[in-house]
KOLLOVEX-554256 format. One record per residue (C-alpha): x, z, y. Coordinates in steps of 0.25 Angstrom, whole numbers, padded with zeros to 4 digits, always signed. Each point is the difference from the previous one (the first is absolute). Example, Ala and Ser with C-alpha at 12.3 -4.5 7.8 and 13.67 -1.06 7.14 Angstrom:
+0049+0031-0018 +0006-0002+0014 
END
This chain:
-0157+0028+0345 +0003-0013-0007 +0013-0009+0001 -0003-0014+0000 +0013-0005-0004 -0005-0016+0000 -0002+0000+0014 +0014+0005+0003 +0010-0012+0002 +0010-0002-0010 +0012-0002+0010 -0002+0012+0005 +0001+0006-0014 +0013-0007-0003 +0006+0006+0013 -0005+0015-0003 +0006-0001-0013 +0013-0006+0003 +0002+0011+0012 -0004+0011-0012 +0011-0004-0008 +0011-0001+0009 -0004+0014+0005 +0000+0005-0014 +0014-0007-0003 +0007+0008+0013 -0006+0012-0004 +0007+0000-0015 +0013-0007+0005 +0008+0010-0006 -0006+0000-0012 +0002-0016-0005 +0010-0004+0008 +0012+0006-0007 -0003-0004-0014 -0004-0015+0005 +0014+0000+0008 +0008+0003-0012 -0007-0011-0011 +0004-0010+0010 +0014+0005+0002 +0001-0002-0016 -0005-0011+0000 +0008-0007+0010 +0013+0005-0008 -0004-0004-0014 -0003-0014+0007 +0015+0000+0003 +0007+0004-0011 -0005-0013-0007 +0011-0012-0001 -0002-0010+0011 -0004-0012-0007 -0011+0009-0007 -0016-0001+0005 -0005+0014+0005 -0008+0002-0015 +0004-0005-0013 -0011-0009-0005 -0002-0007-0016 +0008-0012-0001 -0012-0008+0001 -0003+0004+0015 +0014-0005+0004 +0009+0011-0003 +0015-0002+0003 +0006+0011-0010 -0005-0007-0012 -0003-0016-0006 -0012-0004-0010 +0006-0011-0009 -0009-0011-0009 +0004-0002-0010 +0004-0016+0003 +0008+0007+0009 +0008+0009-0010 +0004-0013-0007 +0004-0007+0011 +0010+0011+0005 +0005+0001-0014 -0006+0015-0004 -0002-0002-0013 +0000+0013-0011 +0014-0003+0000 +0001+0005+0014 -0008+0011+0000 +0005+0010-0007 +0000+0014+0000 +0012+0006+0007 +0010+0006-0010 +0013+0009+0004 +0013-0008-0004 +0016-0001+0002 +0005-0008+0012 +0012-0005+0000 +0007-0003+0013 +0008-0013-0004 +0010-0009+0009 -0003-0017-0003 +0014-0007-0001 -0001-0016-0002 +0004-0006-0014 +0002-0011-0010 -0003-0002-0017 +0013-0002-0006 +0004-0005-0014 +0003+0013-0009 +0016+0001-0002 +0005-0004-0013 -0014-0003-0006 -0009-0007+0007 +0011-0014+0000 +0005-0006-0013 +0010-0012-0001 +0000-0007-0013 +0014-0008-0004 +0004-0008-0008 +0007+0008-0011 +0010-0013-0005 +0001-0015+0004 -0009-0011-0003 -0008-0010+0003 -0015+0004+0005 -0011-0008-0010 -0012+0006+0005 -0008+0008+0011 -0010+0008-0004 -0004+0008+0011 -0002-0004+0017 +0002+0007+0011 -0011+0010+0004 -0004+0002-0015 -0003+0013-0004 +0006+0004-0014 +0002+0010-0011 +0012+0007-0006 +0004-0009-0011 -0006-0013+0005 +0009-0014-0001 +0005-0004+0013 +0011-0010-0005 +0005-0007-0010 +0016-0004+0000 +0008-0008-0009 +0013+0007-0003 +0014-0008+0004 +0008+0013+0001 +0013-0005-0005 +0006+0014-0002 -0012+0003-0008 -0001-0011-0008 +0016+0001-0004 -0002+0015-0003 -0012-0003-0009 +0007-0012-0007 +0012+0007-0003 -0008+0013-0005 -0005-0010-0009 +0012-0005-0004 +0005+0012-0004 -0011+0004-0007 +0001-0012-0009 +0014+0005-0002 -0003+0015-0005 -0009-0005-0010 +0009-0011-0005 +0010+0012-0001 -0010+0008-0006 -0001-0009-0012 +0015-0002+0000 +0002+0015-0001 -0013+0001-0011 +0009-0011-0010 +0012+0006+0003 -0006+0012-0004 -0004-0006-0015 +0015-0006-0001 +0007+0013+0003 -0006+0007-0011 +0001-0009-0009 +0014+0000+0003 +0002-0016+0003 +0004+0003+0013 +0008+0012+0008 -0005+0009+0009 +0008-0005+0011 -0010-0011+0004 -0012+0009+0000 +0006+0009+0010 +0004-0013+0010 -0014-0003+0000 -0006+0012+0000 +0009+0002+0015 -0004-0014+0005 -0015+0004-0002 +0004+0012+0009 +0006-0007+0009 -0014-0008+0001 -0008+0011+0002 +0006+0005+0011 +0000-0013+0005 -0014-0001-0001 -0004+0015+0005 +0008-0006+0013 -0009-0013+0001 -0012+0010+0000 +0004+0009+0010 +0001-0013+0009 -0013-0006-0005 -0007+0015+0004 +0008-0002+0014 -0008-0012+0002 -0013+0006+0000 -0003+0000-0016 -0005+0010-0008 +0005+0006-0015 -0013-0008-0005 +0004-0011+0005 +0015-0002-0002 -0004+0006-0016 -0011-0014+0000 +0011-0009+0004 +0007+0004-0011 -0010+0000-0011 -0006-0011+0006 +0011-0008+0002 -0006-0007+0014 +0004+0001+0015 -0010+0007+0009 -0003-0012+0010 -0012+0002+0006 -0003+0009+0012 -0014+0006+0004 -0001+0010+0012 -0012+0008+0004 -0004+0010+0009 +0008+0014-0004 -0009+0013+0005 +0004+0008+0010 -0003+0014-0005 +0005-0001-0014 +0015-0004-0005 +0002+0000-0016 +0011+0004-0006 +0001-0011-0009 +0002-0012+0011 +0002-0012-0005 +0000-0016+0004 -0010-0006-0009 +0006-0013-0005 -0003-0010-0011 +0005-0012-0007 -0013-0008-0004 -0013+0006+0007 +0002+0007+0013 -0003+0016+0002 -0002+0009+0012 +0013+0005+0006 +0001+0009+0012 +0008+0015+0004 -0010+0009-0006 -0008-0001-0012 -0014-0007+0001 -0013+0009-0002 -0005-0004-0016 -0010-0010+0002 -0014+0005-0007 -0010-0011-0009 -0015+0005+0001 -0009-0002-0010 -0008-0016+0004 -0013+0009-0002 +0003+0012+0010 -0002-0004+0014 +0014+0005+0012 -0003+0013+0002 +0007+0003+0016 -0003+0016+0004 +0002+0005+0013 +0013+0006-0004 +0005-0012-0005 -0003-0008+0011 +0009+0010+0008 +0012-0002-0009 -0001-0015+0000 -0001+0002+0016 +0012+0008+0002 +0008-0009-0009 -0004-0013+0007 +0011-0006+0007 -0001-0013+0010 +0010-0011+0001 +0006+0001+0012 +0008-0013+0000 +0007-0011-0011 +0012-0005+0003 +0001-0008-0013 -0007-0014-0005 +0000-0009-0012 +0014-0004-0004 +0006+0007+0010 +0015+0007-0006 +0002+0014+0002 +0011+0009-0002 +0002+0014-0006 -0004+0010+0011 -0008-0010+0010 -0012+0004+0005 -0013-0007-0006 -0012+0007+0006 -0004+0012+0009 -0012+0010-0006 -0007+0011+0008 -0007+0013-0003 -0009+0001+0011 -0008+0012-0008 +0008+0013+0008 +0006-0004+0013 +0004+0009+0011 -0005+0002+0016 +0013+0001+0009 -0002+0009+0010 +0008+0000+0014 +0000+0014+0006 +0005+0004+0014 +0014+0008-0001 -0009+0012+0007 -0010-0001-0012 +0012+0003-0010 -0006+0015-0001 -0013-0002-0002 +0002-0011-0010 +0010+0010-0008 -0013+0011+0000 -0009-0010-0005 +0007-0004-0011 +0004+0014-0002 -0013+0005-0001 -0004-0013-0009 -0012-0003+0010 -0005-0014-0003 +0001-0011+0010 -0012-0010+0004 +0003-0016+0003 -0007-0008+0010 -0003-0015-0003 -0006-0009+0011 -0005-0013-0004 -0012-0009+0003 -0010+0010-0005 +0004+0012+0008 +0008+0013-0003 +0002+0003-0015 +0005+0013-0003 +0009+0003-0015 +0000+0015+0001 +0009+0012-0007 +0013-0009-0003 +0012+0007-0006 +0011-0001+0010 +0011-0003-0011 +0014+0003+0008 +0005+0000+0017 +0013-0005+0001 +0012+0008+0002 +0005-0010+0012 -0006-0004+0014 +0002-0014+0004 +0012-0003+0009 -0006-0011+0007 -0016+0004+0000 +0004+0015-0001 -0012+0001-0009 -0003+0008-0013 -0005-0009-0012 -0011+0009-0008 -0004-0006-0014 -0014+0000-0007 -0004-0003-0012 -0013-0012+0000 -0008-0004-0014 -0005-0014+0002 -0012-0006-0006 -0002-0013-0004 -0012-0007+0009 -0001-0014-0006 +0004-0006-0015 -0002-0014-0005 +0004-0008-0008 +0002-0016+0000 -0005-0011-0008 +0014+0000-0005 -0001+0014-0004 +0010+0006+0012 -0003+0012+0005 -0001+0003+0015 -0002+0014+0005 -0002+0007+0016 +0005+0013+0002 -0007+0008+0010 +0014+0005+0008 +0010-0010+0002 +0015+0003+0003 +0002-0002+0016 -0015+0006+0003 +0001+0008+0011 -0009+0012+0004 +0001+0014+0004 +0003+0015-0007 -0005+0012+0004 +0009+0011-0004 -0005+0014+0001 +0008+0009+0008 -0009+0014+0002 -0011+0005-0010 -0012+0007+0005 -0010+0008-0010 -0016+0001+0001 -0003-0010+0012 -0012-0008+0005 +0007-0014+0000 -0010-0011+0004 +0003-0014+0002 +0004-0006+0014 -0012-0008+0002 -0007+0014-0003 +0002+0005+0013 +0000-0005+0015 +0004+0006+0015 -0006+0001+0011 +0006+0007+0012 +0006+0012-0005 -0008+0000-0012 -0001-0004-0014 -0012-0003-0007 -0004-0001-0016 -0014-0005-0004 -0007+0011-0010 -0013-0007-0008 -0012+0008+0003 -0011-0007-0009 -0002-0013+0007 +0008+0003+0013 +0015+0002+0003 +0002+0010+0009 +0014+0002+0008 +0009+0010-0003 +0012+0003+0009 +0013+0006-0009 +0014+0003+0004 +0009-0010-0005 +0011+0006-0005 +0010-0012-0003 -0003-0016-0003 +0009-0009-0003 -0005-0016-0001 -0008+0001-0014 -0006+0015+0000 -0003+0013+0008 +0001+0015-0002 -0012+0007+0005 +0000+0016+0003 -0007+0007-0011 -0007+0009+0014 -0015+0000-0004 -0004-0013+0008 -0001-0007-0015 +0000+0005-0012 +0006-0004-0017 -0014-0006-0005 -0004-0006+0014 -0004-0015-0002 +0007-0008+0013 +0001-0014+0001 +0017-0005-0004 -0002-0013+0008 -0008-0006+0013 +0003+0012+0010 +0003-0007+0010 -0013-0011-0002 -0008+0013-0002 +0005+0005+0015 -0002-0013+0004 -0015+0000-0003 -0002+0014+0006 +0005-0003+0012 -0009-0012+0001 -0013+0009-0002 +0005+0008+0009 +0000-0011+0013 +0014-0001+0001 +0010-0011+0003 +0006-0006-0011 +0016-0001+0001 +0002-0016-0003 +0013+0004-0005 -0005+0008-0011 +0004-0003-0012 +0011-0009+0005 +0015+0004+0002 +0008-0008+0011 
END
């Protein structure tokens, strides 16, 4: 007998198959039942270990996932992820530090010079302005002396000057006559006391000269040379050196430089050698530049021994003065202790600038009775930032700290070895969370950390296997970066973010 399948009608087919099946499935019930039970038990609980704002799978970046952000690279350079931020993380030492306000103050005993006029006179020219910068040993006034004491002292040196060596020719023929016997020795012997008598004399009249501010050298020409020391140059003394051999540099004729220190020797170079200026010159002339401050004097104007002329400033060292809360006295005792280098903080028109390992020089031993405030002193090398110089051959300079800036120091108070220290903008919250963004090829993908301890410019993060020394993370832009994943994600932006109120 032959089955003619054709003629049976496919409906029919579809029915007696279906009822096979369901048969076959209620008789092998215990056999599938268990296993496909416990998948889907598995699966529901891997589905809920997952964070909540996470999708059921993980796609690539490209298919939208949430976990991870593809960058262009126009949108590298636009968040400001440069080579320079993004770099290789590398274990380094924290320092927990507390930030107390502070001020640039002029360095005690050095950074301001007063120039006097040593004795009385009348001013005959002006060679330097207020604001110019000048040198050690470079003319700043001329005087014409009318120092009465002076000028009597120096005549009557004179005087008896004339008078030794007239008795030293009396004494010479007097000399001739004894021997020859024409005359007694009594004679001989008077002149030879009144001569005494004027040497002491004079010794006397150069102790008062030298009181006056002259030297050996000088007082020893007014007697060779017979002429009153008239004229009066001062220049600019220099602040570290002080020779021995100070002297006021007078003449009778031509004028020559005079000033409390010896001026540096002025060198001639050859027409044919061009100036040589090495770096290390450069930095001498630099910390010897001082700026005129303020000129008190003019042309014609008289002076008096010990008035003040001019006001000079060395504006190469000057000091930051702290202010410290009375319960930061401790703390600020350990650092200097310790010699932990201090960081200062300059705000100005082109952000935050940082002038890191200052030397603390010395904390006070006295709190303010008033502000009940501890003032801490560190040291600060200025720079000079502009240097010109005029058709009429003065020179102006601009340092790049100025007395009365304010900023703010950071002092270190607690020291913490082999840490991962990233910059604030490196890292951002969310929630509960915080999150680093690790550089996977072209993509960033987020990395949440523990924070151990951030302060306003950096954080500490826990060295527990979430990132690694030598992981590349982005130091800037966390928070644009979250932004932008939150986006691709379908969330709501916040319209505060990035904005404090």
């Amino acid at each position: 007998m032959r089955w003619n399948l054709s003629r049976l009608p496919w409906p029919g087919i579809r029915i007696a198959i279906g009822v096979l099946v369901v048969v076959i499935a209620a008789v092998s019930y215990g056999s599938w039942w268990p296993a496909l039970s416990a998948w889907v038990d598995r699966t529901l609980a891997s589905q809920s270990e997952l964070p909540e704002d996470a999708p059921a799978h993980r796609p690539h970046a490209a298919s939208g996932s949430t976990l991870s952000l593809e960058l262009t690279p126009q949108a590298r350079r636009n968040l400001g992820l440069t080579d320079r931020y993004l770099q290789p993380i590398q274990l380094s030492t924290y320092r927990r530090s507390i930030t107390v306000p502070a001020i640039v103050v002029a360095k005690p005993g050095r950074s301001s010079i007063v120039v006097s006029s040593p004795l009385s006179g009348v001013v005959t020219h002006v060679h330097a302005v207020t604001g110019e910068a000048v040198m050690p040993g470079e003319l700043l006034f001329e005087v014409r002396l009318t120092y009465e004491d002076l000028v009597d002292t120096q005549t009557a040196y004179l005087k008896t000057i004339s008078e030794l060596e007239v008795e030293d020719r009396e004494i010479a023929r007097l000399e001739e006559a004894t021997r020859s016997g024409a005359i007694s020795g009594r004679q001989l012997l008077e002149r030879r006391y009144a001569k005494e008598k004027l040497e002491a004399f004079a010794r006397s009249q150069r102790e008062a000269l030298k009181l006056h501010g002259l030297s050996d050298r000088q007082v020893e020409e007014i007697a060779t040379q017979g002429k009153l020391l008239r004229d009066l140059q001062i220049v600019v003394p220099d602040v570290d050196q002080h020779s021995e051999d100070e002297e006021l540099r007078l003449s009778s004729a031509a004028t020559f430089p005079v000033s409390y220190t010896q001026p540096p020797p002025l060198a001639f170079p050859s027409l044919d050698a061009p100036p040589v200026n090495t770096p290390a010159d450069a930095q001498v002339e630099e910390s010897h530049l001082l700026v005129i401050d303020s000129s008190q004097v003019h042309k014609g104007q008289a002076v008096v021994s010990g008035e003040r002329l001019c006001s000079l400033s060395d504006y190469s060292q000057l000091f930051i003065e702290g202010k410290a809360f009375e319960n930061d006295v401790q703390a600020i005792a350990n650092a200097a202790k310790n010699n932990w280098s201090v960081d200062a903080v300059f705000s100005g028109s082109q952000g935050r600038e940082t002038v890191r390992d200052l030397k603390l020089a010395y904390v006070s031993n006295s709190i303010d009775s008033s502000s009940r405030t501890l003032s801490l002193f560190v040291e600060l090398p200025n720079r000079i930032v502009r240097d010109e110089t005029n058709d009429e051959g003065q020179r102006f300079v601009a340092w790049q700290y100025r007395v009365g800036q304010r900023l703010e120091l950071r002092v270190p108070v607690e020291q913490w070895e082999q840490q991962i220290v990233l910059p604030i903008e490196a890292v951002v919250k969310e929630g509960a969370d915080w999150y680093v963004f690790q550089q996977n090829g072209k993509r960033f993908d987020r990395v949440p950390v523990h924070v151990k301890h951030r302060d306003q410019r950096a954080v500490v993060v826990a060295h527990d296997g979430s990132i690694f020394p030598g992981d590349v993370v982005a130091l800037k832009a966390a928070h644009q970066m979250q932004m932008a994943i939150k986006n691709q994600s379908g969330g709501a932006v916040d319209p505060h973010a990035g904005h404090s109120h």
